[in-house]
C-alpha positions, -999 to +999 in steps of 0.1 A: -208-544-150-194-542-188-177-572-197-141-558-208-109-575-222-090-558-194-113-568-171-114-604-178-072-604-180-076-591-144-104-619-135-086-649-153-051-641-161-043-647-201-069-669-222-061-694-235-067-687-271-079-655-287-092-657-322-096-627-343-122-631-367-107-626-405-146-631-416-161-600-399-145-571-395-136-559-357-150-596-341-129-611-320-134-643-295-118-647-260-112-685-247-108-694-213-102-730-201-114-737-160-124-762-139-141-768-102-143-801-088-153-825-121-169-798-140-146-784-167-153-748-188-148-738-220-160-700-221-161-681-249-167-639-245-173-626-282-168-589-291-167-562-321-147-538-320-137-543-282-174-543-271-188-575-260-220-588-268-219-628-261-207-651-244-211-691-248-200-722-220-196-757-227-201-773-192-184-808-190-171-835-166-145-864-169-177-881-184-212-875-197-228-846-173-251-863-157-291-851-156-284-838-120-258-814-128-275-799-152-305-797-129-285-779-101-269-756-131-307-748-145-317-745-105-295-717-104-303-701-133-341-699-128-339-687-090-317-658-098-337-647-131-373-659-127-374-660-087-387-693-087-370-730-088-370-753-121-395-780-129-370-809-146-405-822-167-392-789-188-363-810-199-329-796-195-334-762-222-344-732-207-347-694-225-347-667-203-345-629-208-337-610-175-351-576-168-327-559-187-333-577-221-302-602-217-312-637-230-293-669-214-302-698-238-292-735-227-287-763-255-281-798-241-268-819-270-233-840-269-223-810-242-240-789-223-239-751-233-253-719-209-250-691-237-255-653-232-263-624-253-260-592-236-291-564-242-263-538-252-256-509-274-236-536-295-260-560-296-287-531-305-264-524-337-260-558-347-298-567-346-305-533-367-279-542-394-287-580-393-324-583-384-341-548-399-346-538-358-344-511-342-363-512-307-362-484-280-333-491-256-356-501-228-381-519-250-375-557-249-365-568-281-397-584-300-388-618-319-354-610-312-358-645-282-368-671-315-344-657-338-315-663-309-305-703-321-297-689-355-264-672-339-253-699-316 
């Protein structure tokens, strides 16, 4: 499924902010704000030129998100994309790159953050013009994984 402004309106009603990036030409960042139970969401879905490429989540709770949380969120993550459950002696950061070349990154620092870049005809162009690559569309992206922190 492609991540669409329309799409997400229909999904979550109106963000709560939209920032259009003066910086970079044609970049512009949806906010949404949710909750369920104690968890609270602050999602951002970036895009250029109306094509998305990323989107980044700071997880939260009325307090500090407590080492089990991020366990059941990390749980989740690895069962769906590596078919297997998560060892927490890993710690609480996980890299993964799906079949299809997306990456989901956790950072745990003051918040907790589940980011994803999408393996996408957008993200193809802005590793070209930014990195000097150019894989095959169905080639998984070499050294694109360790350059990921530098645009989070």
């Amino acid at each position: 499924m492609e991540i669409s402004f329309q799409k997400l309106k229909e999904n979550f009603g109106n963000p709560a902010y939209v920032f259009n990036n003066e910086q970079l030409e044609g970049h512009t960042v949806i906010f949404y704000r949710d909750s369920v139970s104690y968890y609270k969401f602050l999602i951002q879905y970036h895009f250029i030129n109306n094509a998305f490429f990323f989107a980044a989540n700071k997880i939260s709770t009325t307090g500090i998100l407590a080492d089990s949380d991020k366990k059941k969120i990390i749980e989740r993550i690895s069962k769906k994309y590596l078919g297997k459950g998560f060892d927490e002696k890993q710690g609480w950061l996980i890299k993964v790159t799906d079949p299809l070349g997306n990456h989901i990154h956790t950072l745990d620092d003051v918040y907790f953050h589940l980011y994803y870049l999408a393996e996408n005809e957008t993200t193809r162009k802005l590793r070209e013009h930014h990195l000097g690559e150019v894989p095959e569309v169905n080639e998984k992206p070499s050294g694109f994984k360790e350059s990921l922190d530098q645009y989070i």
